[in-house]
matplotlib code that plots the C-alpha trace (Angstrom):
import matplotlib.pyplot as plt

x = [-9.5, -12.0, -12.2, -10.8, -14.2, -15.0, -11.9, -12.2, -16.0, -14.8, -12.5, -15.3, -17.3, -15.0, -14.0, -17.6, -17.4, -14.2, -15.7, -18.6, -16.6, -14.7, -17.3, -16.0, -18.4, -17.0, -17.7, -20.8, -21.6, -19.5, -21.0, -24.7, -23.6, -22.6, -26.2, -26.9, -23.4, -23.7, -22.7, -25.0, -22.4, -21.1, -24.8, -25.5, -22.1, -23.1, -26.6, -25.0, -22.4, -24.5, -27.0, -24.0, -22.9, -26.2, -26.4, -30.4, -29.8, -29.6, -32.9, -34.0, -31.5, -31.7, -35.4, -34.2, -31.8, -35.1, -37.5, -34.7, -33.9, -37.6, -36.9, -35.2, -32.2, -33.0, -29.4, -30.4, -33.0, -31.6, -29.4, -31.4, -34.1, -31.0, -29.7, -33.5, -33.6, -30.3, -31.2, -34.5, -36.3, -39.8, -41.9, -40.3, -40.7, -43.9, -44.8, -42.9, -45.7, -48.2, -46.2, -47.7, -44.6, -45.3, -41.3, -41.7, -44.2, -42.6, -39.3, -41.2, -42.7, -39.8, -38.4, -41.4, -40.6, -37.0, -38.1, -40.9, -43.4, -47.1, -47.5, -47.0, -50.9, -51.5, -50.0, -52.7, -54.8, -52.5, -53.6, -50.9, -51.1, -47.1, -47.4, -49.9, -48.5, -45.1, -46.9, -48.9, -45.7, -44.0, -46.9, -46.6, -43.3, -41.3, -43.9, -45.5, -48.4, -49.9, -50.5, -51.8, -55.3, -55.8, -53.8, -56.5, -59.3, -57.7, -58.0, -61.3, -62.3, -60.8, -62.3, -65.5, -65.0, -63.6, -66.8, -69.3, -67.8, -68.0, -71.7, -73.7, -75.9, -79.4, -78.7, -77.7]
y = [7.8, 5.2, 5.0, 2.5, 1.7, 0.9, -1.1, -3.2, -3.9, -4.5, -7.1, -9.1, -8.6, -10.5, -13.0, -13.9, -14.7, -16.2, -18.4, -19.5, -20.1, -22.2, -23.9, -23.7, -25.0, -24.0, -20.6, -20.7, -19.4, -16.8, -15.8, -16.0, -13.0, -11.6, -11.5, -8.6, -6.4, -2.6, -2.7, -4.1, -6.0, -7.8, -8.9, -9.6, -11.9, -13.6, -14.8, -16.1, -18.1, -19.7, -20.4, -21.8, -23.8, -24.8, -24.4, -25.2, -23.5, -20.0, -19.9, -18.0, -15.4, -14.9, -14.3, -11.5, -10.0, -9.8, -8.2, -6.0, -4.8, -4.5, -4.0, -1.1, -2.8, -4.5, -6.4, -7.8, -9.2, -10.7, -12.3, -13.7, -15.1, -16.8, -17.9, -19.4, -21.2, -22.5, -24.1, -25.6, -25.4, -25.7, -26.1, -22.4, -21.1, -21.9, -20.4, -16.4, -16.7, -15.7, -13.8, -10.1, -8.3, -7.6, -7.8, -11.9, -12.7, -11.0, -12.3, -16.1, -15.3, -15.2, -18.1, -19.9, -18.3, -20.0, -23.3, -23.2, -24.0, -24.3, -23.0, -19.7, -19.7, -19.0, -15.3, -14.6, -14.0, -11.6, -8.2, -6.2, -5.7, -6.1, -9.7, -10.6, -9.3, -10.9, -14.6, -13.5, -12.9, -15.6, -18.1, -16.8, -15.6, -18.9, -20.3, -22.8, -24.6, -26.7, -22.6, -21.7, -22.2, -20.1, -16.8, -17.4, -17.1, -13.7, -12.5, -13.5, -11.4, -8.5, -8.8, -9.5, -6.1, -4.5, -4.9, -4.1, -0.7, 0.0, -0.5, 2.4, 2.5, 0.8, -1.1, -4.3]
z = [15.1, 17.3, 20.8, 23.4, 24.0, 20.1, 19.8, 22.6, 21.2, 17.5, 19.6, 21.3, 17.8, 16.1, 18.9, 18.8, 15.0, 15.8, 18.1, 15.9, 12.9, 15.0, 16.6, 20.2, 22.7, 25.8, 24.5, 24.7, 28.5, 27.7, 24.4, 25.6, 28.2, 24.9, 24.2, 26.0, 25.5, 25.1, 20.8, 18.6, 16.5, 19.8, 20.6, 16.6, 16.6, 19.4, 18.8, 14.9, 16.6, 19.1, 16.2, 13.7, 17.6, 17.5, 21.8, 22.1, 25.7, 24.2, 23.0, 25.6, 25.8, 22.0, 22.0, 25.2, 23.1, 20.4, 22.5, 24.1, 20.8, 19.7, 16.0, 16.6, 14.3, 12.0, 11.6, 15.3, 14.3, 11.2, 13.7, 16.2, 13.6, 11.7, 15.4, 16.0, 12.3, 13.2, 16.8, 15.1, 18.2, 16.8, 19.8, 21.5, 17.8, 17.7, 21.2, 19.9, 17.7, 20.5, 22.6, 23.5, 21.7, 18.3, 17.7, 18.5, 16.8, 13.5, 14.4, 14.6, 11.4, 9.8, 11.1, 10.0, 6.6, 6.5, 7.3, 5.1, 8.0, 7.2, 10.7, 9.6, 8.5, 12.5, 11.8, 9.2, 12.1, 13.9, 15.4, 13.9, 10.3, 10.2, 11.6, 8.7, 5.9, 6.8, 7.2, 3.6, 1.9, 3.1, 2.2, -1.1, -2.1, -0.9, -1.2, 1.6, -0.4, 2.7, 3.9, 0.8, 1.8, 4.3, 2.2, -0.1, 2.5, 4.2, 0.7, -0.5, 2.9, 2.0, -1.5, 0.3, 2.5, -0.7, -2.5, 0.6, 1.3, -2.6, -2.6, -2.0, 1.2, 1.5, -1.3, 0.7]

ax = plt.figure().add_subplot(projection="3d")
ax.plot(x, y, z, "-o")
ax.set_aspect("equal")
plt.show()
């Protein structure tokens, strides 16, 4: 049996889908409080319809819900980096990807990664490993050619590194 509680959320989850599906504007005040709703699959509805809506003023509030959620679940973050590829704000994208949370600066990575930005090279420079092997991947595996450049110079230093550690002392 489920709970008032978890029926009235399955009820706002799928009015939020409802309401992106539908494309209902007027919703969108209403869904961006949505954003920061006690379940999980309200907040992940939410930030997809107002992506799919395409309301540029949520940006903000979906990046909250990110950093709120800190990649604590994963299907939250699915849905507020599909929300941000949707809006196709690429200045604020572009600014997650120095922001102090590690969680934005992944979460711009792989907005980056959908729209196949060359911008993504920045993150090859990250100071959490997570960050960089995300951009890496994402330069390769989809791939982003104009980024290519700079993947092959984060691995020619490690190569370099590689090799310098494997040499015996002294023998510089």
């Amino acid at each position: 049996p489920t709970s008032p509680s978890s029926n009235r959320s399955g009820i706002r989850a799928q009015t939020a889908k409802v309401l992106g599906e539908a494309r209902l504007i007027s919703s969108a005040d209403r869904l961006m409080r949505l954003l920061s709703d006690d379940a999980p699959r309200v907040r992940y509805f939410a930030a997809m319809a107002l992506g799919r809506m395409r309301i540029t003023e949520a940006h903000a509030p979906i990046v909250a819900m990110l950093a709120e959620n800190d990649g604590r679940d994963v299907f939250l973050r699915h849905a507020g980096v599909v929300a941000l590829e949707w809006l196709r704000d690429e200045q604020k994208t572009l600014l997650l990807a120095s922001e102090p949370l590690v969680e934005l600066r992944l979460s711009a990575a792989l907005v980056l990664r959908r729209w196949k930005h060359p911008a993504i090279a920045r993150l090859l420079q990250d100071a959490d490993d997570r960050v960089v092997l995300e951009a890496a991947r994402a330069i390769n595996d989809v791939p982003i050619p104009e980024a290519m450049p700079k993947l092959a110079e984060l691995a020619r230093r490690f190569a370099d590194v590689s090799a310098a550690a494997e040499r015996p002392a002294g023998l510089e």
